[in-house]
PAFI-945603 format. One line per 4 residues: number of its first residue (from 1); for each residue x, y, z of N, C-alpha, C. Coordinates in steps of 0.001 Angstrom, whole numbers. Layout:
REM residues N
NUM> X Y Z X Y Z X Y Z | ...
//
This chain:
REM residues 216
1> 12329 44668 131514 11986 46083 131470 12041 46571 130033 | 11082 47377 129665 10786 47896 128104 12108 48785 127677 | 12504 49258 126736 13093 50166 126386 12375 51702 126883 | 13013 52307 126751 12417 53844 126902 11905 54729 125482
5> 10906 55168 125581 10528 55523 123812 11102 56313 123316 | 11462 55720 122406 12758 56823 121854 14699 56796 121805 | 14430 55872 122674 16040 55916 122985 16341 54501 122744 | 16983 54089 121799 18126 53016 121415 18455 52403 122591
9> 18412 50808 122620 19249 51004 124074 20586 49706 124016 | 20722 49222 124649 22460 48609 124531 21792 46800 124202 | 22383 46335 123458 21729 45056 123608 23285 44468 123777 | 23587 43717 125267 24439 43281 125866 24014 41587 125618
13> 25141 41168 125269 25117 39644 125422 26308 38563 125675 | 25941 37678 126197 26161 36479 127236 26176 35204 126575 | 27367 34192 126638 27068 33319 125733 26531 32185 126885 | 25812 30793 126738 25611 29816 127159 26704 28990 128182
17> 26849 28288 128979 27805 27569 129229 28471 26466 128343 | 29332 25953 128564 30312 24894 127151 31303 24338 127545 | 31695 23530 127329 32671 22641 127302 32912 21860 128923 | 31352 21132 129152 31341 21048 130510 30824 21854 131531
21> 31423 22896 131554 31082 24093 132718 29486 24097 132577 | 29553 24362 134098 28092 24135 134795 27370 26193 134884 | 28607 26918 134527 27896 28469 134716 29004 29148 133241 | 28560 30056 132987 29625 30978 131718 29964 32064 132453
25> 30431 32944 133301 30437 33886 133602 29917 35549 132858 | 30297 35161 131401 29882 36094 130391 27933 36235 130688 | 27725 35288 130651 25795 35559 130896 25384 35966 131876 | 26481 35281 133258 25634 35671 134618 25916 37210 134737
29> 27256 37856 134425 27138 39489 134303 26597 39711 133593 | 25386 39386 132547 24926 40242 131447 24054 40274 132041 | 23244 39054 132723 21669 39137 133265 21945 39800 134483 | 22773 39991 134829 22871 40945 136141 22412 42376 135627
33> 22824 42657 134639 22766 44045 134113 21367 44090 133093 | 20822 43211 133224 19391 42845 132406 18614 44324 133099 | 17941 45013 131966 16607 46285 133045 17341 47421 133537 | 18999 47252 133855 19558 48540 134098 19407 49653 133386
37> 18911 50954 133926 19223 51998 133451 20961 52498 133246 | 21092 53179 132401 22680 53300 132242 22834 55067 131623 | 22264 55954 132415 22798 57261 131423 21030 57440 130743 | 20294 56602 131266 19095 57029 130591 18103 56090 129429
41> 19686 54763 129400 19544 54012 128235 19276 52512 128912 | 18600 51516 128148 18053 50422 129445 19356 49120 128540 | 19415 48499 128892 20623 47563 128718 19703 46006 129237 | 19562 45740 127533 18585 44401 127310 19459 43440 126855
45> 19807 42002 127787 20879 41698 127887 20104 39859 127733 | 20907 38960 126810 20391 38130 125911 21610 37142 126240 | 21139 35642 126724 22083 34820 126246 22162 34025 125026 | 23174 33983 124238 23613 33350 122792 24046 31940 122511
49> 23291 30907 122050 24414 29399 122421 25056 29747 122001 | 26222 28476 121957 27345 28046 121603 27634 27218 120952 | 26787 27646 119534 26764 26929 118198 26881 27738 117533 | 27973 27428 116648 28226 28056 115076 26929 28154 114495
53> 26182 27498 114221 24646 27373 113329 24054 28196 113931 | 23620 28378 115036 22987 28801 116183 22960 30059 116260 | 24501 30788 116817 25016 32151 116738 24105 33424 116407 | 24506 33610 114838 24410 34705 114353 23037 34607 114159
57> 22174 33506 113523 20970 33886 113206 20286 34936 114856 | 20620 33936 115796 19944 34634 116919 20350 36289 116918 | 21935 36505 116995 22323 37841 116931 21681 38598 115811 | 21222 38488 114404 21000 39052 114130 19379 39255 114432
61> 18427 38009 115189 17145 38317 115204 16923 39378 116099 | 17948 39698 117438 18169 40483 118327 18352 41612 118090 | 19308 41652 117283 19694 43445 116721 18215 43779 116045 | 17838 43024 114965 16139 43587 114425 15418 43639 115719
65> 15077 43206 116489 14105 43205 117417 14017 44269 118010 | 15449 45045 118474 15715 46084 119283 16397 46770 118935 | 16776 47003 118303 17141 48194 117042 18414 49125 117788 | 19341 48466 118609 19985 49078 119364 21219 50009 119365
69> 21395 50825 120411 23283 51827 119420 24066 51242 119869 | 24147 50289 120951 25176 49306 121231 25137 47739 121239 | 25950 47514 120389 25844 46087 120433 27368 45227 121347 | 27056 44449 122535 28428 44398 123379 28347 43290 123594
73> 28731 42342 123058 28886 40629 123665 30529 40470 124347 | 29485 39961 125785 30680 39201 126428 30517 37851 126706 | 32325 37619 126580 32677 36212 126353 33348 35666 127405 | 33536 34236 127873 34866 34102 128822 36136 33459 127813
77> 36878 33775 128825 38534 33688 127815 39065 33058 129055 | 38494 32072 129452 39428 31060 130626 41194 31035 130477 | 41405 31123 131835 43275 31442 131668 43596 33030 131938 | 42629 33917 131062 42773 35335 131402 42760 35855 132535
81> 43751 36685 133241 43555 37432 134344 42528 38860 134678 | 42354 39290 133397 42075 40494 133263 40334 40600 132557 | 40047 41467 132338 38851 42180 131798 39530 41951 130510 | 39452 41999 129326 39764 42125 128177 39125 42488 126718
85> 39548 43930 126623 38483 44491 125780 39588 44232 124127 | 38312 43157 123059 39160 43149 121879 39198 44056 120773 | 39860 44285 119855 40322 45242 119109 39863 44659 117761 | 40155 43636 117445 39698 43108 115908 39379 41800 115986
89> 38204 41085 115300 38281 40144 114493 37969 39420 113416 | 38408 38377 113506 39147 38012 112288 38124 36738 111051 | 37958 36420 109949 36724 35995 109047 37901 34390 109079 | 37614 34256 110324 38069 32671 110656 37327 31780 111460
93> 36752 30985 111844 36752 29590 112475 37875 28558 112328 | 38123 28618 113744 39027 27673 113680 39051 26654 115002 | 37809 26091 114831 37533 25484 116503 38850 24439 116996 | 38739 24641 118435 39962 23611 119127 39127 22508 119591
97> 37811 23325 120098 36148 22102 120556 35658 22168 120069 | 34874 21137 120257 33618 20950 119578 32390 22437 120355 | 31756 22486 119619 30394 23700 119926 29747 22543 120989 | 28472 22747 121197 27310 22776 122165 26563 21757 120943
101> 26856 21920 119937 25749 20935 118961 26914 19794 118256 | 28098 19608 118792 29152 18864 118330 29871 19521 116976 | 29607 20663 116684 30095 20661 115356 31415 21851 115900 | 32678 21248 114792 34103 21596 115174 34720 22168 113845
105> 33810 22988 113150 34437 23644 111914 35844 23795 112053 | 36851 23746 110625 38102 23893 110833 38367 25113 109352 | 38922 25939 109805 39952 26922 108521 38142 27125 107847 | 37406 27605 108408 36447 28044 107814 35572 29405 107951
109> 35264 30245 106919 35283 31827 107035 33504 32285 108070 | 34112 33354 108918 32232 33535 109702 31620 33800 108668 | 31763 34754 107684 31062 34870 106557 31406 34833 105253 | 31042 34504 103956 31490 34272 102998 31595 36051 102379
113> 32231 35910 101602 32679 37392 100836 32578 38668 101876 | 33056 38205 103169 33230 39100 103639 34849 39985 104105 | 34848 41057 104477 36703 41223 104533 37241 39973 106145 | 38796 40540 105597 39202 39234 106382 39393 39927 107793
117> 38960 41097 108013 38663 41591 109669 38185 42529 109948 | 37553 42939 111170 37023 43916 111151 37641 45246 112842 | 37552 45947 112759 37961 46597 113909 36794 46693 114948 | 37026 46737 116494 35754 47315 117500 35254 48728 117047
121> 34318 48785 117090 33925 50399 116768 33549 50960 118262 | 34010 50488 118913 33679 50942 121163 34710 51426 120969 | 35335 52625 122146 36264 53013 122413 36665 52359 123724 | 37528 51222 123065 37796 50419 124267 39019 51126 124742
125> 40028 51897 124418 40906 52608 125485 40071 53452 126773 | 39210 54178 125827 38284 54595 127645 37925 53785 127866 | 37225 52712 127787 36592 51888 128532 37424 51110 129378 | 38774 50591 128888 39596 50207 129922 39939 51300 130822
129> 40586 52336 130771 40539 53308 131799 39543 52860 132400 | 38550 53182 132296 37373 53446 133193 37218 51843 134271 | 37642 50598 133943 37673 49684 134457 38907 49966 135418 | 39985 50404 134758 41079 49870 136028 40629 51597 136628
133> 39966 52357 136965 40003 53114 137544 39002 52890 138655 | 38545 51555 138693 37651 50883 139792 38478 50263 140359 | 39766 50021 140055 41010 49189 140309 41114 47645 140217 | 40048 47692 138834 40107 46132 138283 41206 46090 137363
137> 42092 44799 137147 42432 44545 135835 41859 44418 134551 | 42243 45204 133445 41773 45678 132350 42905 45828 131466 | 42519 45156 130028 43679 45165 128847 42726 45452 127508 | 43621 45893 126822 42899 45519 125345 43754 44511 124480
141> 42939 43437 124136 43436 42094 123656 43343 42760 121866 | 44059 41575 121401 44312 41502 120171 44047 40083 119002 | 43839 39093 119992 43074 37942 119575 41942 37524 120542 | 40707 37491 119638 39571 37495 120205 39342 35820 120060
145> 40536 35033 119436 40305 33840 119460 39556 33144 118092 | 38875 31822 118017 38731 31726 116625 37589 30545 116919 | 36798 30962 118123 35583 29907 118899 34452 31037 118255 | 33395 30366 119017 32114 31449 118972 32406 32853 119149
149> 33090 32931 120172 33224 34330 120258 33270 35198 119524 | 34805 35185 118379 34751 35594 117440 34159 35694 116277 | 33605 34617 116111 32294 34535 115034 31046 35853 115500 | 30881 35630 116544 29594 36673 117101 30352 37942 116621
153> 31573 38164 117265 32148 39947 117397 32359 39979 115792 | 32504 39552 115027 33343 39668 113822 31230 39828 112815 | 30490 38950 113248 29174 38748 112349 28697 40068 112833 | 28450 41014 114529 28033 41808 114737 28733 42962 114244
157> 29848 43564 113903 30341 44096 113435 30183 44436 111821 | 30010 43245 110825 29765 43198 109642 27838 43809 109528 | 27184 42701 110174 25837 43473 110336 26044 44865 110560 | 26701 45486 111663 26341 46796 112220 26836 47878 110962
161> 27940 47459 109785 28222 48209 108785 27070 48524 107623 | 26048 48207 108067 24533 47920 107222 23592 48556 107814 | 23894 49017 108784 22710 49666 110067 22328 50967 109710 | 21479 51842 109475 21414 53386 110074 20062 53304 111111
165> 20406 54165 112049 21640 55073 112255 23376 53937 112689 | 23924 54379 112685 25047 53696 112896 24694 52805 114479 | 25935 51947 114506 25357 50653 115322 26819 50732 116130 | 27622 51105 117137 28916 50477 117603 28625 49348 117874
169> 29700 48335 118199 30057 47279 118595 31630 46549 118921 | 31766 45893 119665 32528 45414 120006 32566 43929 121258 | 33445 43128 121470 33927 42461 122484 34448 42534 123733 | 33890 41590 124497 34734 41771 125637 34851 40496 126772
173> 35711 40196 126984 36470 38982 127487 36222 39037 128506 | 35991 38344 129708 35889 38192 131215 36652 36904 131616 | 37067 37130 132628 37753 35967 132812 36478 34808 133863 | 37001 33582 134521 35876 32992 135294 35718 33693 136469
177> 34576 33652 137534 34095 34036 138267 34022 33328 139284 | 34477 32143 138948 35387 31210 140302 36414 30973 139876 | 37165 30235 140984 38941 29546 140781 38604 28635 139796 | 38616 27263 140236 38679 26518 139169 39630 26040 138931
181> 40953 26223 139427 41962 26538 139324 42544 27745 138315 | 41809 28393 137969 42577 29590 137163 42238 30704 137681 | 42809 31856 136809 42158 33138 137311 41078 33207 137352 | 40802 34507 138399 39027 34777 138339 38834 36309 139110
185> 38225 36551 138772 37317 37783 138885 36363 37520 139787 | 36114 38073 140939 34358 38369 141778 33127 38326 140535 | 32481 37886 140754 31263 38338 140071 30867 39794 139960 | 30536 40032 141195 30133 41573 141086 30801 42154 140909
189> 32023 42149 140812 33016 43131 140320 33266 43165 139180 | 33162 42033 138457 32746 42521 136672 31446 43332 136793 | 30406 42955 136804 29229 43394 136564 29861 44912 137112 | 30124 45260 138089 30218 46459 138381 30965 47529 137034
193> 32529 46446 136774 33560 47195 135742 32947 47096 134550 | 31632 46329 134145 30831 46389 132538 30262 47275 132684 | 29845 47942 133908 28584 49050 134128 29340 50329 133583 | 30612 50153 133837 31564 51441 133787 31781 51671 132535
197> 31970 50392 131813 32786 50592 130726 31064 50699 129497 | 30588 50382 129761 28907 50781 129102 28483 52499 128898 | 29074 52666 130385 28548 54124 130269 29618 55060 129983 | 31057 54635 130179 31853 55195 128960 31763 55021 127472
201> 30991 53828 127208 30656 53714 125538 29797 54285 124898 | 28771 54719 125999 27885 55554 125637 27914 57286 125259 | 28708 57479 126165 29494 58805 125906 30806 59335 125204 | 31140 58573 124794 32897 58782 123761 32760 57905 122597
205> 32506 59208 121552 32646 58879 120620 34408 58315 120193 | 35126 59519 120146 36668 59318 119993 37371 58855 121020 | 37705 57729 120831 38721 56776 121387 40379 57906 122182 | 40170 57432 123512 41555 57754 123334 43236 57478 122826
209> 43665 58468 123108 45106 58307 121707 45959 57867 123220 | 46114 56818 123437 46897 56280 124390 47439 54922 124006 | 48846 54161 124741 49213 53134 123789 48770 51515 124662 | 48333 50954 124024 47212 49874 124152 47850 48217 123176
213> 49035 49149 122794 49879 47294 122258 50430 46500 122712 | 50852 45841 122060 51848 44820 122744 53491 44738 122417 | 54415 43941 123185 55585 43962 122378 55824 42935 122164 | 55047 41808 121446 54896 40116 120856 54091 40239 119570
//
């Protein structure tokens, strides 16, 4: 489905499957939400491999393509119980696996001369509200990890400081969508709690002043 003329719209993304796994959960909720209207705004939703090399060029051919006010990649964070919206990251690679193309960078920066972190510019305190008020589990994390993931949230973030009109962005963690033996989430019940937390991003600018740390 086209954008609407005139209106910016969310470019949501989904990474590939990896390390074995036969589905990512992060893509199958994004293409779920592929064509949604959201508040007026259409939510064009892209899967990303899972290659360092790979990554950013695509993210950034995406952001030019569609010129969007939200930029929202979700990731899975296997082990996690929760929804997990991240707060910063960090100008590290530090793979534990190998990528999708074998390559296992170590102690190496997402971008060169860039700062060593960056903050979400989403107001992920509403947006968690707005998830556990569907009565999902919902946190805001503090390590976004040091895989693809973070390379994407940390490269989209640096791009989006280059943008006008301004660009938010941020992360967000899902856990799997089967057992597996670990936690998991319904399918549709993410897709449902991303819908929420989209159309709270769309509308709140200022974050709420509520406490969202940890005591570790």
């Amino acid at each position: 489905m086209a954008k609407r003329a005139g209106v910016a719209p969310i470019l949501l993304t989904g990474f590939a499957p990896f390390d074995g796994a036969a589905i990512n959960p992060s893509w199958e909720v994004a293409r779920a939400l592929h064509g949604r209207q959201i508040a007026g705004v259409s939510v064009i939703a892209a899967a990303l491999p899972v290659a360092f090399e790979l990554a950013l060029p695509s993210l950034q051919d995406l952001i030019a393509q569609h010129r969007p006010q939200l930029v929202v990649s979700l990731g899975l964070a296997a082990g996690r119980a929760a929804i997990s919206l991240e707060r910063v990251a960090i100008n590290l690679i530090d793979a534990r696996i190998a990528d999708n193309l074998g390559a296992q960078p170590v102690d190496e920066p997402v971008l060169q001369d860039a700062p060593a972190a960056y903050f979400a510019t989403l107001p992920i305190k509403a947006m968690r509200r707005a998830i556990e008020i569907e009565g999902v589990p919902a946190e805001i994390s503090y390590t976004a990890g040091t895989f693809v993931c973070n390379q994407v949230m940390f490269a989209a973030l640096h791009f989006s400081h280059a943008l006008t009109p301004a660009v938010r962005a941020g992360l967000i963690h899902l856990p799997w969508s089967t057992g597996l033996g670990e936690p998991a989430l319904d399918l549709a019940v993410m897709v449902h709690a991303i819908e929420q937390a989209l159309t709270v991003a769309l509308h709140t600018q200022s974050d709420l002043l509520e406490a969202g740390g940890t005591t570790h």
